[in-house]
C-alpha positions in Angstrom: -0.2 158.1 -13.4 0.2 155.5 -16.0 -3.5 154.6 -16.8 -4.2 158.2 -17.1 -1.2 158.9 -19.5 -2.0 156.0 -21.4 -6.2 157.5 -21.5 -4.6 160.8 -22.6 -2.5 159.8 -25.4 -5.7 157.5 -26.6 -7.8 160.5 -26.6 -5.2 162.8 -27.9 -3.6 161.2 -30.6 -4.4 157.5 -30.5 -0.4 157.0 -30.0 1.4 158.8 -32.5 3.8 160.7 -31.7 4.2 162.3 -34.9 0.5 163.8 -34.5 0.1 167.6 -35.6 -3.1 169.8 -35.4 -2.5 172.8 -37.9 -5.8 174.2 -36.4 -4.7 174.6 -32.7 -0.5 174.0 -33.5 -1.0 171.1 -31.1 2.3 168.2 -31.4 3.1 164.9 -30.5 1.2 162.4 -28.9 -0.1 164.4 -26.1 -0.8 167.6 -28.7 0.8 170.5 -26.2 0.6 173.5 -27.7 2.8 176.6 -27.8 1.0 178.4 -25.1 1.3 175.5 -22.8 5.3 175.4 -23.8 5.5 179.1 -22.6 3.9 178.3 -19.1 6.4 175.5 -18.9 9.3 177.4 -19.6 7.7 180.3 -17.1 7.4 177.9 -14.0 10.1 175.3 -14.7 12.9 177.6 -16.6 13.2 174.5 -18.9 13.2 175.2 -22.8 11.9 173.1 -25.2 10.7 173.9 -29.0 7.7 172.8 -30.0 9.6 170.3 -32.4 10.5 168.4 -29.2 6.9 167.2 -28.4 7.0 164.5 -31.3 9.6 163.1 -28.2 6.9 160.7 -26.0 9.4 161.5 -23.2 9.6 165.3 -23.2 6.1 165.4 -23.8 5.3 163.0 -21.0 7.2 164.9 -18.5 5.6 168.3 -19.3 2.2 166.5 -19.0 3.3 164.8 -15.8 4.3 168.1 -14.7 1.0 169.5 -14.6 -0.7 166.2 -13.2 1.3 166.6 -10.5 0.1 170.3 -9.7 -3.3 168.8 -9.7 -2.2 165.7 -7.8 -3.0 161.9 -7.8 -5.9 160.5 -7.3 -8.1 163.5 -9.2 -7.9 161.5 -12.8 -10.5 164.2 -13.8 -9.4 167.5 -13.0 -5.9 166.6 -13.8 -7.5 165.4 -17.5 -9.8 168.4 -17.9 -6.8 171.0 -16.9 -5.4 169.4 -19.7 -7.9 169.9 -22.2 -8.3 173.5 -21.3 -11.2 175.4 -19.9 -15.0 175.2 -19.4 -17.8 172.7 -20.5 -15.7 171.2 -23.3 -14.0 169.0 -20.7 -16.9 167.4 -19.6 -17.1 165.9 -23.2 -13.2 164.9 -22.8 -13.3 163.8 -19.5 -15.8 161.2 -20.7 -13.4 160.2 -23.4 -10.9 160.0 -21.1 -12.5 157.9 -18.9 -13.5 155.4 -21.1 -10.0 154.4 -21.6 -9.1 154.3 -18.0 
């Protein structure tokens, strides 16, 4: 999954870790939100605060958790679940890919 994490942080915050979207309450270099916190806690039991994401590591493993539900090699579904729902994440995908 390395390409693909590297494509979603380049889309998602260009690197940095500090990263913070007042609009959507998104953090850290892969800009998880507090809804997507929630469903991690719900499936894995495994609490973090949204203060955590600035941590590239926590954040990767909650990102690698849900690639791994999709499952390698399906770059795009994985990358559109990400970004949410509907035609959106055709646009992202696109992003995506260009950095893959």
């Amino acid at each position: 999954y390395d390409r693909l994490v590297k494509a979603i942080v380049k889309v998602e915050s260009a690197g940095d870790t500090l990263a913070y979207n007042l609009g959507e309450e998104a953090v850290g270099a892969f800009q998880i939100r507090p809804i997507r916190l929630l469903d991690y806690y719900q499936r894995t039991g495994i609490i973090y605060k949204l203060k955590d994401c600035h941590n590239f590591e926590i954040s990767k493993a909650i990102f690698l958790y849900y690639a791994r539900l999709t499952g390698y090699p399906d770059y795009e579904t994985i990358a559109r679940n990400w970004n949410g729902s509907g035609k959106a994440t055709l646009d992202y995908w696109k992003k995506v890919k260009s950095f893959l």
